[in-house]
PyMOL commands that place a pseudoatom at each C-alpha (Angstrom):
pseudoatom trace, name=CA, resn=UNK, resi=1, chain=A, elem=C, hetatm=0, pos=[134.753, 11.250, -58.198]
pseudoatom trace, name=CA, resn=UNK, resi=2, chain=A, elem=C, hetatm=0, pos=[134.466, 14.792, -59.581]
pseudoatom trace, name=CA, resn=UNK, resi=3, chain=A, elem=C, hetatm=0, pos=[131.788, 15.808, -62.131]
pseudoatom trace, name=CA, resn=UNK, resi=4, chain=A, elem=C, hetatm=0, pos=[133.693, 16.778, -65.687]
pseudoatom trace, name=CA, resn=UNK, resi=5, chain=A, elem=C, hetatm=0, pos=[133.557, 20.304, -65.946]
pseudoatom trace, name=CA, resn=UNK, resi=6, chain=A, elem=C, hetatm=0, pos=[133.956, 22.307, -69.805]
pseudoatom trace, name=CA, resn=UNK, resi=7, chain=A, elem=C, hetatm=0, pos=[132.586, 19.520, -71.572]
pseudoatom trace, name=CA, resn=UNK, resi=8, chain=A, elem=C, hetatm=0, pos=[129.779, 19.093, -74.039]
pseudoatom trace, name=CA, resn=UNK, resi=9, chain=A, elem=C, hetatm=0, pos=[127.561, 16.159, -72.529]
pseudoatom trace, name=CA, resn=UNK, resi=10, chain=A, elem=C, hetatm=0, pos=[125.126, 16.304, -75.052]
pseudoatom trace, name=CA, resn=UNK, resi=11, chain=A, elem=C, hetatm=0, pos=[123.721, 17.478, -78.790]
pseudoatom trace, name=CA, resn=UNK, resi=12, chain=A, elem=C, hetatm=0, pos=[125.628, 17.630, -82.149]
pseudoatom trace, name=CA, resn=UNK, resi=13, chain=A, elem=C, hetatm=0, pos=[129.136, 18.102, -80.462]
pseudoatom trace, name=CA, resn=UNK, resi=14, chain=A, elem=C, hetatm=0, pos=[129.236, 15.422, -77.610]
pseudoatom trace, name=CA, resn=UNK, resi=15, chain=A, elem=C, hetatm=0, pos=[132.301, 14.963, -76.332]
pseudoatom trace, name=CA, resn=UNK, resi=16, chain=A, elem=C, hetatm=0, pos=[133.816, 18.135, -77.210]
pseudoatom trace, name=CA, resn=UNK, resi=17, chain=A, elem=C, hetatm=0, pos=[135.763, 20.339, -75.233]
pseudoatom trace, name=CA, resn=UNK, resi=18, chain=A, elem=C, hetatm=0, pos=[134.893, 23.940, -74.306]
pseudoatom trace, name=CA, resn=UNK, resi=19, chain=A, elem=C, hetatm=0, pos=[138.108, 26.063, -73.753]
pseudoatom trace, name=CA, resn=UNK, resi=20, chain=A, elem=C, hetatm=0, pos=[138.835, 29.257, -73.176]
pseudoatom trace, name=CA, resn=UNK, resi=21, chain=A, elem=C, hetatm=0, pos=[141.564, 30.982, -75.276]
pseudoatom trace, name=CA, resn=UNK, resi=22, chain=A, elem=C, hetatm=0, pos=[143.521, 34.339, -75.930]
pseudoatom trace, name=CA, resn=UNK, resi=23, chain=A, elem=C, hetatm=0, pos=[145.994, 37.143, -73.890]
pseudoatom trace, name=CA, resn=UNK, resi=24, chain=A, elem=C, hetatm=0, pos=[142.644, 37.926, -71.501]
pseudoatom trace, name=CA, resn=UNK, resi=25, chain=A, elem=C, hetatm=0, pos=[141.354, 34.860, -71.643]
pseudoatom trace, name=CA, resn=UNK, resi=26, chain=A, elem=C, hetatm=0, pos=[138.196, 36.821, -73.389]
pseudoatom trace, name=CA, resn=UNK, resi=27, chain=A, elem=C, hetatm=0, pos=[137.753, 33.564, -76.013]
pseudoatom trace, name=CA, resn=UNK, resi=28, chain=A, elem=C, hetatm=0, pos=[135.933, 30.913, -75.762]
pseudoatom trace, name=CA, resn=UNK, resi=29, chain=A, elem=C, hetatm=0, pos=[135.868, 28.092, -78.496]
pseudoatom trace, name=CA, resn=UNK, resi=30, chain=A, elem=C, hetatm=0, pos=[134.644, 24.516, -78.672]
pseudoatom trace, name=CA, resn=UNK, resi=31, chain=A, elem=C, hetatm=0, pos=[137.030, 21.569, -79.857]
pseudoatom trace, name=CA, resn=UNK, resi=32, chain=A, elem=C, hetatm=0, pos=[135.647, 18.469, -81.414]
pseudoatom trace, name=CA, resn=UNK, resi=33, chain=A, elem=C, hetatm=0, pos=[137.181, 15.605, -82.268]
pseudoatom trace, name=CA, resn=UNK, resi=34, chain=A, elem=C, hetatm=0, pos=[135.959, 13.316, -84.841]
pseudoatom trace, name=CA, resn=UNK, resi=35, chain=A, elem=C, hetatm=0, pos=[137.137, 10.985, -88.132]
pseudoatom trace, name=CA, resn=UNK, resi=36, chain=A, elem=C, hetatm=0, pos=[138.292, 14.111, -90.084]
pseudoatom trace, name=CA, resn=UNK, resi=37, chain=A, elem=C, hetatm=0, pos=[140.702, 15.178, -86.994]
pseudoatom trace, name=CA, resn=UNK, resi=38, chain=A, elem=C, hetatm=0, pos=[140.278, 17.928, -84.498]
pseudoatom trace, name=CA, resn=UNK, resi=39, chain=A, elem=C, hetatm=0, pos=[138.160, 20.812, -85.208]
pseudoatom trace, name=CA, resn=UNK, resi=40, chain=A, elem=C, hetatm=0, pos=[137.579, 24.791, -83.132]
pseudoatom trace, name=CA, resn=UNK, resi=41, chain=A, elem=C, hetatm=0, pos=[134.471, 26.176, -83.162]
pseudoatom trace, name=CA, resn=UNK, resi=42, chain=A, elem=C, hetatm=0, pos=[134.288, 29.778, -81.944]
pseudoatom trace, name=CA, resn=UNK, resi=43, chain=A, elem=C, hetatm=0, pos=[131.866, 30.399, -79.568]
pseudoatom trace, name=CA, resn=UNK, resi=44, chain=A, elem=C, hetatm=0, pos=[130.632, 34.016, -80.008]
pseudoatom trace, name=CA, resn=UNK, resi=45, chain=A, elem=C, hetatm=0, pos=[127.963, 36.192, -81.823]
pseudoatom trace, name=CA, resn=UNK, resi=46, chain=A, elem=C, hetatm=0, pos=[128.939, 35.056, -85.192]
pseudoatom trace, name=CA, resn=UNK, resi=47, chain=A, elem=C, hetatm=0, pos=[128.367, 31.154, -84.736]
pseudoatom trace, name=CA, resn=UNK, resi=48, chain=A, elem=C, hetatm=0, pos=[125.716, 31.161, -81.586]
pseudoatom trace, name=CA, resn=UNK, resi=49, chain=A, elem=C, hetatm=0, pos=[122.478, 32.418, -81.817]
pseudoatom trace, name=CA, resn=UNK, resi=50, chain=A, elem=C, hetatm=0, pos=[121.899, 32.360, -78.389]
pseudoatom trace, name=CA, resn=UNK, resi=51, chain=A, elem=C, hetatm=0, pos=[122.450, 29.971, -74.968]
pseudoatom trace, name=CA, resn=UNK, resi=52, chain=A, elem=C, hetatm=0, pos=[120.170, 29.136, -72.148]
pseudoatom trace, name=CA, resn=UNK, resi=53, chain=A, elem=C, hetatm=0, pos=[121.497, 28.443, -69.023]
pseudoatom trace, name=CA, resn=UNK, resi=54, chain=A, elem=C, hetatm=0, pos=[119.642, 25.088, -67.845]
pseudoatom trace, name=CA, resn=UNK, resi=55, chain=A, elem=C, hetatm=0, pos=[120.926, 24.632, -63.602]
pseudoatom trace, name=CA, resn=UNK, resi=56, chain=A, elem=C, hetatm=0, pos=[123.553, 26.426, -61.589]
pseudoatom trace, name=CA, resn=UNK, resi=57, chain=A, elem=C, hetatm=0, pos=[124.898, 24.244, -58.879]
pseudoatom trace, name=CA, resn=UNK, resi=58, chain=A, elem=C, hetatm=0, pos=[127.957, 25.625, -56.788]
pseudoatom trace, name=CA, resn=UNK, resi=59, chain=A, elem=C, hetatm=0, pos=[130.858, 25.191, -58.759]
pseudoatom trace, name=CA, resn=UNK, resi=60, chain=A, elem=C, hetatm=0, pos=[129.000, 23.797, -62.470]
pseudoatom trace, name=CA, resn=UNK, resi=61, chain=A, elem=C, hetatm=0, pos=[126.371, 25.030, -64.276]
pseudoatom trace, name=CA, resn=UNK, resi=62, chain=A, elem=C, hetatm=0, pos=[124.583, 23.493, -67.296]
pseudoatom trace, name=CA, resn=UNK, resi=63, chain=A, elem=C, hetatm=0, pos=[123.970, 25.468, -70.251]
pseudoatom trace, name=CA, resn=UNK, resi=64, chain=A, elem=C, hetatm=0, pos=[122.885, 24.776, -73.835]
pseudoatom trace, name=CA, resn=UNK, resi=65, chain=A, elem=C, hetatm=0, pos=[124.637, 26.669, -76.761]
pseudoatom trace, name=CA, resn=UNK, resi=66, chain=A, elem=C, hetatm=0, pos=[121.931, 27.073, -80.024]
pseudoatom trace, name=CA, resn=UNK, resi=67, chain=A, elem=C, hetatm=0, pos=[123.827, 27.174, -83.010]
pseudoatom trace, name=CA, resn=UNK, resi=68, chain=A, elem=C, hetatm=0, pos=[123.185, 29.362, -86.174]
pseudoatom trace, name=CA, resn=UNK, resi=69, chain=A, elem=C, hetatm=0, pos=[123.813, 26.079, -88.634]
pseudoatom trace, name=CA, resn=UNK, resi=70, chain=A, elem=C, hetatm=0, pos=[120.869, 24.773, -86.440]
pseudoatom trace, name=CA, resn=UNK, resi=71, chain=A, elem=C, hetatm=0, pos=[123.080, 22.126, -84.185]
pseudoatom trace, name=CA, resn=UNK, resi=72, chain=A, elem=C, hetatm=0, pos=[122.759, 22.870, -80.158]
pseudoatom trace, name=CA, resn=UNK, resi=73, chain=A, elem=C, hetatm=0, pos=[124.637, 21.387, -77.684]
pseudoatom trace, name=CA, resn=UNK, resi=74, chain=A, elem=C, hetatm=0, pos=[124.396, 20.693, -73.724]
pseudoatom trace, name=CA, resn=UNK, resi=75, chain=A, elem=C, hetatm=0, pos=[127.570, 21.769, -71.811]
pseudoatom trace, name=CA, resn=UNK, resi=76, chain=A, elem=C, hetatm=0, pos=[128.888, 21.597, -68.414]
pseudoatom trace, name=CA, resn=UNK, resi=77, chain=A, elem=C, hetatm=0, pos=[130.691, 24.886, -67.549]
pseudoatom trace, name=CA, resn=UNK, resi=78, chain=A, elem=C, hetatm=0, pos=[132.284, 26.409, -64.450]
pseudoatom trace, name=CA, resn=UNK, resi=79, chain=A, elem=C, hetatm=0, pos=[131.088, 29.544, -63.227]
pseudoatom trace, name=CA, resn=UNK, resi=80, chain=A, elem=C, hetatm=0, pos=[134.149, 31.248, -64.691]
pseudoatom trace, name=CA, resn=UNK, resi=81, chain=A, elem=C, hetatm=0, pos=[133.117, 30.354, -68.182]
pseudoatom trace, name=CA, resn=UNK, resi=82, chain=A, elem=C, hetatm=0, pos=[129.220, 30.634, -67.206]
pseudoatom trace, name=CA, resn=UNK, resi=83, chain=A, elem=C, hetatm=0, pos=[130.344, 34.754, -66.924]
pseudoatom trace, name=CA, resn=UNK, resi=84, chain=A, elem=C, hetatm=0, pos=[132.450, 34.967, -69.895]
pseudoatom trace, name=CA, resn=UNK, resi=85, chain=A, elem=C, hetatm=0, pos=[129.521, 33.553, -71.951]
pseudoatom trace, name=CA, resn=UNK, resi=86, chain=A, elem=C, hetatm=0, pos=[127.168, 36.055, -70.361]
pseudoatom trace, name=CA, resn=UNK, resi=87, chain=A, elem=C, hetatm=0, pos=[129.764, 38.176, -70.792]
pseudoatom trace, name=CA, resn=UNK, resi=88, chain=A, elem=C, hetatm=0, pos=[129.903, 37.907, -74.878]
pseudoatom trace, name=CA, resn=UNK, resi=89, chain=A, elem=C, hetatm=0, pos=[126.168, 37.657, -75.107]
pseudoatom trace, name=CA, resn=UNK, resi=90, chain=A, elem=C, hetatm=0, pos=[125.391, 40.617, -73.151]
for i in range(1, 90): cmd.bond("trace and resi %d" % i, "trace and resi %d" % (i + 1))
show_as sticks, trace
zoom trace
C-alpha cells in the first residue's frame, strides 16, 4: 500500500488536495472540500507567508505551508512539487 502523495494530512485544510495547475505547470493551488462545496486556494506569495520543509524521504517529502490568515497546514508532496514550491518561494 502506497503512501498518499499531494495531500494535506494535517492543520486547517485536512483532507485537501494540493495540485498543480496552468500551461507550465508553474501553479500550484490547494482544493478543499467542505459543507459550502469545493474551494482553490492559491498557493503563492500572496496567500503563504512562508513553508518549512519537515522530512524528505525518496519519493515524498513533508512540508508545512504557514498561511497569511494565520491557518497552516501539513502536506505530503512529491519531489516535483517540493521544487516548484522552492521554486515560487525563492
Amino acid at each position: 500500500m502506497g503512501v498518499a502523495c499531494n495531500n494535506v494530512i494535517g492543520g486547517d485544510y485536512k483532507n485537501g488536495d494540493i495540485k498543480v495547475k496552468g500551461l507550465r505547470a508553474d501553479k500550484i493551488i490547494l482544493v478543499t472540500h467542505g459543507l459550502l462545496g469545493k474551494k482553490e486556494i492559491p498557493i503563492d506569495k500572496s496567500t503563504v507567508s512562508k513553508f518549512q520543509i519537515n522530512t524528505q524521504q525518496y519519493q515524498q517529502n513533508n512540508v508545512t505551508i504557514y498561511f497569511k490568515d494565520g491557518k497552516k497546514s501539513i502536506c505530503s508532496v512529491t519531489n516535483d512539487t517540493l521544487n516548484k514550491l522552492q521554486a515560487i518561494f525563492s
